[in-house]
Every structure is written in C-alpha cells, then in structure tokens.
SESE-688822 format. One line per 8 residues: number of its first residue (from 1); their letters; for each residue x, y, z of N, C-alpha, C, CB. Coordinates in pm, 1 decimal. Glycine has a CB too. Example, Ala and Ser with C-alpha at 12.3 -4.5 7.8 and 13.67 -1.06 7.14 Angstrom:
% residues 2
1	AS	1319.0,-569.0,780.0,1230.0,-450.0,780.0,1320.0,-330.0,780.0,1130.8,-447.3,904.6  1285.0,-225.0,708.0,1367.0,-106.0,714.0,1290.0,3.0,787.0,1408.4,-59.8,572.5
% end
This chain:
% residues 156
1	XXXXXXXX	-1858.5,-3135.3,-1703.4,-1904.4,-3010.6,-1762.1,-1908.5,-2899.0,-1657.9,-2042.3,-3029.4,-1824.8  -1993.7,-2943.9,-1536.3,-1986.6,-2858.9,-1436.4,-1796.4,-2790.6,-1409.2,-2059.1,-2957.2,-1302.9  -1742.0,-2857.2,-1358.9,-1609.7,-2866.3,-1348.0,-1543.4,-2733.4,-1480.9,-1568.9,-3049.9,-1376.0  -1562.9,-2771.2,-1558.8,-1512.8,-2679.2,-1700.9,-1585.8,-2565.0,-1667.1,-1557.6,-2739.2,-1872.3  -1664.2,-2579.5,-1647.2,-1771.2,-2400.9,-1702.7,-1684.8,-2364.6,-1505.4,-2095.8,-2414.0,-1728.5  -1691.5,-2426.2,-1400.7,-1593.9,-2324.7,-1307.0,-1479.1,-2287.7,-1322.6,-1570.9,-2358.7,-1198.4  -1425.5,-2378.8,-1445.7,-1240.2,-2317.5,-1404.5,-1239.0,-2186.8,-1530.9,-1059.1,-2490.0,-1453.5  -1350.8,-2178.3,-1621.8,-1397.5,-2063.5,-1703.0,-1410.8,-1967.9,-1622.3,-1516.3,-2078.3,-1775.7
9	XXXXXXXX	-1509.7,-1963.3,-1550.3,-1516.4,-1829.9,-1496.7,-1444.6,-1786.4,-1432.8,-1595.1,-1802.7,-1443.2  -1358.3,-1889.8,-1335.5,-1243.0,-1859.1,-1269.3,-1163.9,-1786.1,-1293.0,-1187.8,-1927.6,-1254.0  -1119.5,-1889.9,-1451.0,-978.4,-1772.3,-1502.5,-1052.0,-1657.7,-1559.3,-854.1,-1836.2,-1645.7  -1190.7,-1591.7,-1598.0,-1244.5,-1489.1,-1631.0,-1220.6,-1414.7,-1536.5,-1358.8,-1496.1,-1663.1  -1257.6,-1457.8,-1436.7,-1213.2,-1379.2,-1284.6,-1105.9,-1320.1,-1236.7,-1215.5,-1449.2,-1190.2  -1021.7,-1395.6,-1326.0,-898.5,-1359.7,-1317.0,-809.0,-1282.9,-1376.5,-860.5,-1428.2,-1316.0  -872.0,-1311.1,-1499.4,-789.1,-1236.5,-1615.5,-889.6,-1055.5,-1605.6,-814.5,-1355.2,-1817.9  -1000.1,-1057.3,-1548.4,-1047.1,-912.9,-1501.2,-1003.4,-881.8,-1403.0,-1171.4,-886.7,-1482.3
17	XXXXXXXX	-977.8,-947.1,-1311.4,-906.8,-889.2,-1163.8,-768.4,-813.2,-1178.0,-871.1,-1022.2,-1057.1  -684.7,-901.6,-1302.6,-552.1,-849.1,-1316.6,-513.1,-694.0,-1394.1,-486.9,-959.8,-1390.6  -638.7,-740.4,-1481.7,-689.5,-576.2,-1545.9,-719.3,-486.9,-1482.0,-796.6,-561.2,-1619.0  -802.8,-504.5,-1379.6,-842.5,-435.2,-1280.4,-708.7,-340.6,-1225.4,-905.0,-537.0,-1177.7  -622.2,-458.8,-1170.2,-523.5,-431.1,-1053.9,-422.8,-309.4,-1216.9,-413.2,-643.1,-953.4  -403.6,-325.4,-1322.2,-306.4,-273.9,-1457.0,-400.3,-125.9,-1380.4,-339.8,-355.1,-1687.0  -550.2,-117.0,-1455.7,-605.9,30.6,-1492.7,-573.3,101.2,-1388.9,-759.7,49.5,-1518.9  -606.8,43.7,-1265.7,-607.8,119.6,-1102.4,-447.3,189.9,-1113.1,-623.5,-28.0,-932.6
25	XXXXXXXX	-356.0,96.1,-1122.7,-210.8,164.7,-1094.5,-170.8,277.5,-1189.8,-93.2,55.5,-1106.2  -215.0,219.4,-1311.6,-191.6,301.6,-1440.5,-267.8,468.1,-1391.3,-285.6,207.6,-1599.5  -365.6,488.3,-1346.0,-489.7,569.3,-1328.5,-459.1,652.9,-1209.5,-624.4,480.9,-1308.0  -345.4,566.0,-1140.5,-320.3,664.9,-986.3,-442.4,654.7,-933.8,-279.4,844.0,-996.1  -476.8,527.4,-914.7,-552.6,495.8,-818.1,-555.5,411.3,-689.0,-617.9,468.2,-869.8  -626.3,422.8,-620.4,-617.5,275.4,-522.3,-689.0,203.4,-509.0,-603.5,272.2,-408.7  -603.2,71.6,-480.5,-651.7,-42.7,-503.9,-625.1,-120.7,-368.0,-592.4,-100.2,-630.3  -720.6,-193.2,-339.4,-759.0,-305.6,-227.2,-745.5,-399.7,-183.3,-820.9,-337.1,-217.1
33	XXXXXXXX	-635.8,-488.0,-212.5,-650.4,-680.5,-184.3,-618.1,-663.9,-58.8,-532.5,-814.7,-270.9  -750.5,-805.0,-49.8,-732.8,-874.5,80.6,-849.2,-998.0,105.0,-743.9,-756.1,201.3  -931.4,-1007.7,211.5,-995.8,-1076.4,246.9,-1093.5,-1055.0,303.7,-952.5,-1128.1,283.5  -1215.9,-1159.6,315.7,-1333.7,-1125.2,419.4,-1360.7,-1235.3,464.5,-1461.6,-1060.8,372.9  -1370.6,-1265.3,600.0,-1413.4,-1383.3,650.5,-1573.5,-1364.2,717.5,-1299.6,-1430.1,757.8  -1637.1,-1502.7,650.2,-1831.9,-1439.9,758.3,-1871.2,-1572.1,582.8,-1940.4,-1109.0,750.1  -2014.6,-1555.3,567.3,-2043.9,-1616.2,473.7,-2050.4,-1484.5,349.1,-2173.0,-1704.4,512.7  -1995.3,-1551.6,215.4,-1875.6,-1650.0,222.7,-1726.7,-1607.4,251.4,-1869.9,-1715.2,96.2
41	XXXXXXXX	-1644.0,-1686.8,270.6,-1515.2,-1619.7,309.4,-1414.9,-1643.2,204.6,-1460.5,-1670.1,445.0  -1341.0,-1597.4,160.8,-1268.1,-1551.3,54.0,-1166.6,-1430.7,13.0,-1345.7,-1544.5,-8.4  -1126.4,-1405.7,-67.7,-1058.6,-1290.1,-124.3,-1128.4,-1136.2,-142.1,-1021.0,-1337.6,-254.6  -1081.8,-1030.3,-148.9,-1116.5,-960.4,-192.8,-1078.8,-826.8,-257.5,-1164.3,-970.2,-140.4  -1134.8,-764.0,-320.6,-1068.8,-645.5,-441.9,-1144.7,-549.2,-410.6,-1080.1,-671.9,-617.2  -1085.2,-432.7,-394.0,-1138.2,-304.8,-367.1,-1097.9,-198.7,-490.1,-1081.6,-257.8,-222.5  -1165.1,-75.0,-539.6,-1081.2,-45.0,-665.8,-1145.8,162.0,-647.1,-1154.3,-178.4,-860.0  -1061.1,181.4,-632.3,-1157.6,344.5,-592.1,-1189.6,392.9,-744.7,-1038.7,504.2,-490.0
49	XXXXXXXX	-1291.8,423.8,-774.0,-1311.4,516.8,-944.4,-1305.0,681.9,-912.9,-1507.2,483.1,-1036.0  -1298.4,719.8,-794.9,-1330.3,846.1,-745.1,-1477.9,909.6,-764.7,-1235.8,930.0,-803.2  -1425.4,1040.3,-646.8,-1527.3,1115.8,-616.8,-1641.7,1046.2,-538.0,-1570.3,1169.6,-734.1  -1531.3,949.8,-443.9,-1596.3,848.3,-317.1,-1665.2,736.3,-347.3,-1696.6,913.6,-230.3  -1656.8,666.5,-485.9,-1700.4,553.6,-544.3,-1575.0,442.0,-561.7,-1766.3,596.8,-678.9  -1659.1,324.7,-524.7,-1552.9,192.0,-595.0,-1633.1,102.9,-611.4,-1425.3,121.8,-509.1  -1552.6,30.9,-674.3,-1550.7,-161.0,-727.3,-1521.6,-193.2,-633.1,-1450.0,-242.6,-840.4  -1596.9,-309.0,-613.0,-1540.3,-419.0,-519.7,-1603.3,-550.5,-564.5,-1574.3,-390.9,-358.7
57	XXXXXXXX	-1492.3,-653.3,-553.2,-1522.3,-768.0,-615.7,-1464.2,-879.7,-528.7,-1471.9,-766.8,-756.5  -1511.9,-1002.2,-507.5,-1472.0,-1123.3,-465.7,-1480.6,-1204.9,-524.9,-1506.2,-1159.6,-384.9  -1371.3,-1324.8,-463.3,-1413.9,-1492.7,-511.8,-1380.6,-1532.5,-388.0,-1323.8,-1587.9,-648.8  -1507.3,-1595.1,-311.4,-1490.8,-1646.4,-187.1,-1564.5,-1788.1,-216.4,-1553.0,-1548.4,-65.0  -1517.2,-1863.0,-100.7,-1632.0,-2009.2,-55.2,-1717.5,-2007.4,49.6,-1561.3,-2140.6,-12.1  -1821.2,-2031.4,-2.5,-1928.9,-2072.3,96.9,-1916.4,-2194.7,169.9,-2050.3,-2082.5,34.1  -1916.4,-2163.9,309.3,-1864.3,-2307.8,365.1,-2026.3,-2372.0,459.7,-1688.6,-2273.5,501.1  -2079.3,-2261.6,476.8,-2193.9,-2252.6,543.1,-2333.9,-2347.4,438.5,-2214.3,-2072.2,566.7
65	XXXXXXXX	-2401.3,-2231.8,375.3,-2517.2,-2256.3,280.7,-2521.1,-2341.0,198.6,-2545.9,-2171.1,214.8  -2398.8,-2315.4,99.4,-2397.4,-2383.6,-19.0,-2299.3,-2496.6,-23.7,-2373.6,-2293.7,-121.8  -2192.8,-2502.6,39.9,-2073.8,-2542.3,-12.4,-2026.2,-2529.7,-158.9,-2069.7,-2658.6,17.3  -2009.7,-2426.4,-172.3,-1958.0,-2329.0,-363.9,-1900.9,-2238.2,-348.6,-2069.5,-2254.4,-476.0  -1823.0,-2184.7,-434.1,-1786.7,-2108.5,-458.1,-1847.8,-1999.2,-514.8,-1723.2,-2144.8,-491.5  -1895.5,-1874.4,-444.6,-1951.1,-1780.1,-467.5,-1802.2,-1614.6,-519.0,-2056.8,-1779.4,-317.2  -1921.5,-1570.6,-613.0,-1859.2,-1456.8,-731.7,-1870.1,-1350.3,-696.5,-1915.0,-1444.4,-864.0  -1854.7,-1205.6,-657.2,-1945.3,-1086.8,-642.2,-1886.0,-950.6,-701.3,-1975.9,-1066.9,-488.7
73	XXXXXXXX	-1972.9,-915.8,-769.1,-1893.5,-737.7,-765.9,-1985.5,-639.5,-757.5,-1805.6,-684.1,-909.4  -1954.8,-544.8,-704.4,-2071.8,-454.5,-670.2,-1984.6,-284.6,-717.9,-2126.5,-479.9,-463.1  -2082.2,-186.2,-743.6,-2032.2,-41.4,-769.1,-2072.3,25.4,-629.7,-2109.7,39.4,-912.3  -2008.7,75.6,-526.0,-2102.5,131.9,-466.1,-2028.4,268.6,-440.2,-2156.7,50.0,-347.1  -2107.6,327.0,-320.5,-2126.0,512.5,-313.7,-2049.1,505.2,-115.5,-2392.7,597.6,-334.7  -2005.4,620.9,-104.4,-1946.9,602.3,18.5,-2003.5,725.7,70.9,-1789.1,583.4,24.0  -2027.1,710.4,205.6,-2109.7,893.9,267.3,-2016.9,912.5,355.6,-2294.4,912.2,362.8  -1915.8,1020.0,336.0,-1781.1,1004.9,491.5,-1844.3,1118.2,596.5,-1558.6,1074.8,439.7
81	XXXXXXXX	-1995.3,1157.6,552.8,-2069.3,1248.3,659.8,-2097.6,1200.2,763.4,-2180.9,1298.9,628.9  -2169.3,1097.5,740.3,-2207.3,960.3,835.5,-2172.0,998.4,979.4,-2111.8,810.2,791.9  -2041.0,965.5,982.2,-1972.9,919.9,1113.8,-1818.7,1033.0,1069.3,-1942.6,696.9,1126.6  -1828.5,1126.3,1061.7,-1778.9,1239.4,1045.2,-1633.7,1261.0,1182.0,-1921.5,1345.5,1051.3  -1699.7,1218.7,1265.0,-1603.0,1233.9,1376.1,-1556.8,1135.4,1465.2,-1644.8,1316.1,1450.7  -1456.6,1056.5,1402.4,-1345.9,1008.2,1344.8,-1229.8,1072.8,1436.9,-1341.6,1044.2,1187.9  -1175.3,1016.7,1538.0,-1021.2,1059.9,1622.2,-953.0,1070.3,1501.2,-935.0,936.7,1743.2  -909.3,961.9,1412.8,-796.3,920.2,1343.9,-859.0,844.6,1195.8,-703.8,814.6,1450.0
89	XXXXXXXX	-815.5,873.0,1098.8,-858.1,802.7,1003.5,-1004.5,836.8,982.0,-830.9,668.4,1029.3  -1086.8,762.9,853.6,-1231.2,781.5,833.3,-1294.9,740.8,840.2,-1274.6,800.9,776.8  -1417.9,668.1,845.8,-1507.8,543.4,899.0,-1664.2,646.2,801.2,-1513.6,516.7,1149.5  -1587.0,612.8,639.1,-1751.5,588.4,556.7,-1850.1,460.2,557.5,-1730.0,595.7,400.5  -1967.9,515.2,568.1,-2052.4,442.1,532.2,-2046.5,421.6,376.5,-2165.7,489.5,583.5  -2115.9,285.9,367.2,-2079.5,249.0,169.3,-2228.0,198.5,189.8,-1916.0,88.4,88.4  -2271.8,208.4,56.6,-2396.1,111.7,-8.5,-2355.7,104.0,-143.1,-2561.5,173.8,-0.9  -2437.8,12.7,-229.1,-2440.7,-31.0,-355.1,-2527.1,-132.0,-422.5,-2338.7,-63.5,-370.0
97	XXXXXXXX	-2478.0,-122.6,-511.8,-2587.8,-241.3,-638.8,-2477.1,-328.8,-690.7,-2681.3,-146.3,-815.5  -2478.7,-448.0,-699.4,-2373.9,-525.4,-777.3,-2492.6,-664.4,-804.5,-2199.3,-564.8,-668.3  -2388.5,-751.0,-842.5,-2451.9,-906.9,-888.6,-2384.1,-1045.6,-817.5,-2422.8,-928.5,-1065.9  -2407.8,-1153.9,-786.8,-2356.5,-1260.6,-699.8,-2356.7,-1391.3,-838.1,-2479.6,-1291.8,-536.6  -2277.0,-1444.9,-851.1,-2260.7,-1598.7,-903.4,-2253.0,-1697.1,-774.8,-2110.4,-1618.4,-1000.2  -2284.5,-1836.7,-792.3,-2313.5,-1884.6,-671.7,-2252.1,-2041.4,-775.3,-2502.3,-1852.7,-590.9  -2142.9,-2107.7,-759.1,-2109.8,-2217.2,-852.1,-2106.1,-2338.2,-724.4,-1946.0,-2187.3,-952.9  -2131.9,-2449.2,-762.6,-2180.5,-2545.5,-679.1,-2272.5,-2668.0,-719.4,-2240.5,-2477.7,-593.0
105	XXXXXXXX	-2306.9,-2768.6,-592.9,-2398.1,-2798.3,-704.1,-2543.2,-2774.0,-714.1,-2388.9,-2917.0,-723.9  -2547.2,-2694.2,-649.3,-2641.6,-2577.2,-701.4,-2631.3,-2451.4,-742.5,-2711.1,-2553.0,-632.6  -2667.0,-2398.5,-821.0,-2616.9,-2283.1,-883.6,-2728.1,-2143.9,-897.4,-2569.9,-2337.5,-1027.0  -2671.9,-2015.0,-846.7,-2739.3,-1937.9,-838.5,-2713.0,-1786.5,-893.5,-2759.8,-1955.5,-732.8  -2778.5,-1739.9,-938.2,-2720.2,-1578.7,-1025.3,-2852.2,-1454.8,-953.9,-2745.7,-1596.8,-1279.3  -2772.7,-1376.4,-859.0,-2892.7,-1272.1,-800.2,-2782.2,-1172.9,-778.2,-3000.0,-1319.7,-642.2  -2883.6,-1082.0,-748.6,-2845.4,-922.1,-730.9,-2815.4,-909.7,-575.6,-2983.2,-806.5,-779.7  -2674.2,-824.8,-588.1,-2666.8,-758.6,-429.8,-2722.7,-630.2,-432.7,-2512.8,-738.9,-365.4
113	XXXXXXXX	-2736.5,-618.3,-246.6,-2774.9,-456.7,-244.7,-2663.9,-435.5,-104.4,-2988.6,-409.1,-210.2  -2511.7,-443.1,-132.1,-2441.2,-447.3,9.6,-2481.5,-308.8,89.0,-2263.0,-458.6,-8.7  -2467.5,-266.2,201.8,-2412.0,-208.7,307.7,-2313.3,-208.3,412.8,-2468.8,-203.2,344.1  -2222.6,-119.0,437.7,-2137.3,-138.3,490.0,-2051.8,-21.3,555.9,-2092.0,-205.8,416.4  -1931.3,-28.5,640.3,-1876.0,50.5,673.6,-1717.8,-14.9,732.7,-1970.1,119.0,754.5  -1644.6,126.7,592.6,-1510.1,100.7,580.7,-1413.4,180.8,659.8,-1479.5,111.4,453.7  -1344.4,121.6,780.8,-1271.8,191.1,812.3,-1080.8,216.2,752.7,-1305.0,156.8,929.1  -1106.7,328.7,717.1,-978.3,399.7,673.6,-880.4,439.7,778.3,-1011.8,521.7,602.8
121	XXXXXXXX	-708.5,362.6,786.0,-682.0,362.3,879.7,-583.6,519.7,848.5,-634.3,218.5,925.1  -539.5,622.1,905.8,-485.5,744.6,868.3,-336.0,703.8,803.2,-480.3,848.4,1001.7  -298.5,767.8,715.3,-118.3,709.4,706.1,-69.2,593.1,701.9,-37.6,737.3,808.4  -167.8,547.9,673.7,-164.3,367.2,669.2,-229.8,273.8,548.5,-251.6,311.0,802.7  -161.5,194.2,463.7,-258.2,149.3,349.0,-320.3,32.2,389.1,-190.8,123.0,212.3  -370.3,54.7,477.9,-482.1,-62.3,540.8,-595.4,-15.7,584.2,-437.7,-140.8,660.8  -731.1,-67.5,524.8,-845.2,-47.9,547.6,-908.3,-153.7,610.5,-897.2,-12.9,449.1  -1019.7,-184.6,727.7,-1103.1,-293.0,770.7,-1257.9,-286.3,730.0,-1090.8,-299.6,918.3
129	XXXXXXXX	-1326.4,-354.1,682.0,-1491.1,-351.5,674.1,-1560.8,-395.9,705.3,-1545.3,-359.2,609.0  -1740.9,-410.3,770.7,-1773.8,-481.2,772.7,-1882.0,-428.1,689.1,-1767.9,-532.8,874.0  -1962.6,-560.8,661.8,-2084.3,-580.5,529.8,-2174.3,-658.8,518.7,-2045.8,-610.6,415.5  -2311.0,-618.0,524.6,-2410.1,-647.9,525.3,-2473.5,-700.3,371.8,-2459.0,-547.7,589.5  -2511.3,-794.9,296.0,-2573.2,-748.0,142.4,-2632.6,-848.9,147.4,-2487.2,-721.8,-0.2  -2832.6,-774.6,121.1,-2950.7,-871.0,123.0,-2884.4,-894.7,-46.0,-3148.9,-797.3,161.9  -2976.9,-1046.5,-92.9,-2958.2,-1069.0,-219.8,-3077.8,-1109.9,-246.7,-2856.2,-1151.0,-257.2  -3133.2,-1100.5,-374.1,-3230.6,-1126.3,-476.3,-3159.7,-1217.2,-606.2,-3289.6,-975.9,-526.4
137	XXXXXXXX	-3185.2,-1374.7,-571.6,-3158.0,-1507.8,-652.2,-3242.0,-1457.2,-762.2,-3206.0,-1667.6,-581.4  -3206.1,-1472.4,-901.8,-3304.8,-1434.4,-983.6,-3310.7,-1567.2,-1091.4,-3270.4,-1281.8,-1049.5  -3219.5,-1646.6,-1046.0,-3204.0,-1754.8,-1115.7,-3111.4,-1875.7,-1062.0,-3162.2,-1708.5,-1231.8  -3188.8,-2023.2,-1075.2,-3272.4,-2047.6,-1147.3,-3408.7,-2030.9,-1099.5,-3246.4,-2151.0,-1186.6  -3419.7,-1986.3,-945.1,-3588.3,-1967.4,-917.6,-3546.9,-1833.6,-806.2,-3697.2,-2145.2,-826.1  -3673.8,-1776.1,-776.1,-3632.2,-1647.0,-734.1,-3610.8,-1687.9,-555.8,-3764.4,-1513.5,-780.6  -3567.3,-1608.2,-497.7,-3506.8,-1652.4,-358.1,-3458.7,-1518.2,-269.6,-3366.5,-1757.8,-386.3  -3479.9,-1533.1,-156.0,-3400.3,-1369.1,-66.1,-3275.4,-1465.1,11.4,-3546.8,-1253.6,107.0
145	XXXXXXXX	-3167.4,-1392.2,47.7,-3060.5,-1448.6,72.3,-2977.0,-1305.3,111.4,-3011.7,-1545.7,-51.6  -2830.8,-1369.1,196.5,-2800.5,-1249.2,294.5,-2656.2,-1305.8,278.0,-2882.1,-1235.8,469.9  -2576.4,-1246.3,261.7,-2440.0,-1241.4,275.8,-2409.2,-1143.7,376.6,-2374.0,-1213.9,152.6  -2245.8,-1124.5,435.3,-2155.2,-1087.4,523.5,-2078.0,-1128.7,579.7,-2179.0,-1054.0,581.7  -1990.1,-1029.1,642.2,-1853.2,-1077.2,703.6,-1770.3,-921.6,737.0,-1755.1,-1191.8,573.2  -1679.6,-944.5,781.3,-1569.0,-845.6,793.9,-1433.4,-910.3,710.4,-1536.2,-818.2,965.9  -1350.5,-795.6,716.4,-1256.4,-806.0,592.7,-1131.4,-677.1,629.5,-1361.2,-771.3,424.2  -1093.4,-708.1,553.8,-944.2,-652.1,555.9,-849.8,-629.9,434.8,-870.7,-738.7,634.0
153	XXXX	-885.6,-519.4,394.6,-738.3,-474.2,253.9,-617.6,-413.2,315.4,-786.2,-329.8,120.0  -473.0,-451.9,186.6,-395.0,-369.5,222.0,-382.3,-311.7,54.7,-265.3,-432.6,312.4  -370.2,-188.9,68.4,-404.8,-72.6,-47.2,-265.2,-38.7,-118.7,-474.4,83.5,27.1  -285.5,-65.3,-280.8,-167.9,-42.1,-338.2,-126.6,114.4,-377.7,-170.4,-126.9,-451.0
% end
C-alpha cells in the first residue's frame, strides 16, 4: 500500500511538473531545472510568475534523517536590493511559504518557510542557490525541522 500511494504522488509530481514546464514556455517565461545537493538532495524546478516571484518545487531523497523521499514547493518573493552591487549578474535574496511531503517509513506533511539567495549568472541561463528552510511537521505529530543545500538550474 505504502509502495502504491508513492508511485501516486510521484506520477502527480509529474504530470504537474510537465504542466508546469507547457504554461512557463507557453507564457514566455522562465523556467529552472536542475538540482540541489545538502539535505535532501534531489531535482529541482524553478518557474518565474513575474514581477520577481516564483515556484519552486522538488523531488529529492533524504539520505541523512529520514531515508525518503521528500516533496516541496514553495511561492516565494525575491529582493534584488539586498545585495544590489553585483560586478556581473544579480545575487537576490528570496524568501517564501510553501509545504514539504516527507514519504518513507515514516511519513511527514509540514510547512516551509525557505530563505535563500539566487545567484543570476549575466548572459547566461544558469543560475546557482543556496537555501535555508525551517519547517513546521504538522502531521502526523507536530515537529521543527530544517532543510538545505545548494543547487544549480539551467533556465529554459
């Protein structure tokens, strides 16, 4: 049963990711794949909505805590005031609100609050990040918990 309800969400994961990747191109937007290695390490999706906002979503493994496969997507806000001066390229600060799935055999559903900072490389569709995001387990019992890593998109 366990087994079934992961390869569900999986391909849910999937079949939104691909949607994802349709609206973004369709929309003249940009879009993000790549990776983040740190806990957990995995894939990752970047998705700009504008006016300095994006999606960002993963399916990574926890190799550390849990041994599972952990879910994430978050909306967040970018400040390119921050760190304004920048030789080359941009280096925003990001924060946000998103949610974590945690599949394993223990299983966990909590809220992110990431932080982070994305560097934008100039003339180049490659971005690097790194990311901080406390979490709030809200189920099945309540819990504080910390994700991160650095990462790497190349931008469609």
């Amino acid at each position: 049963m366990k087994k079934l309800l992961t390869v569900t969400i999986l391909s849910a994961f999937l079949v939104l990711s691909l949607n994802t990747i349709s609206n973004a191109q369709d929309a003249n937007k940009d879009l993000g794949v790549g990776f983040i290695i740190g806990e957990p390490t995995g894939l990752s999706l970047k998705s700009w909505t504008g006016g300095g906002n994006a999606i960002d979503a993963g399916l990574a493994w926890s190799f550390g805590r849990y041994d599972a496969i952990n879910i994430h997507a978050d909306y967040l806000w970018h400040n390119y005031e921050t760190f304004n001066k920048v030789d080359s390229g941009s280096l925003p600060l990001y924060y946000g609100i998103g949610g974590r799935l945690v599949l394993g055999d223990s299983s966990f559903i909590g809220a992110r609050l990431p932080i982070g900072l994305n560097y934008l490389l100039e003339d180049s569709p490659v971005g690097f990040f790194f990311e901080v995001a406390p979490i709030i387990n809200i189920a099945p019992a309540t819990s504080f918990d910390v994700d991160g890593g650095l990462g790497v998109r190349f931008y469609l």
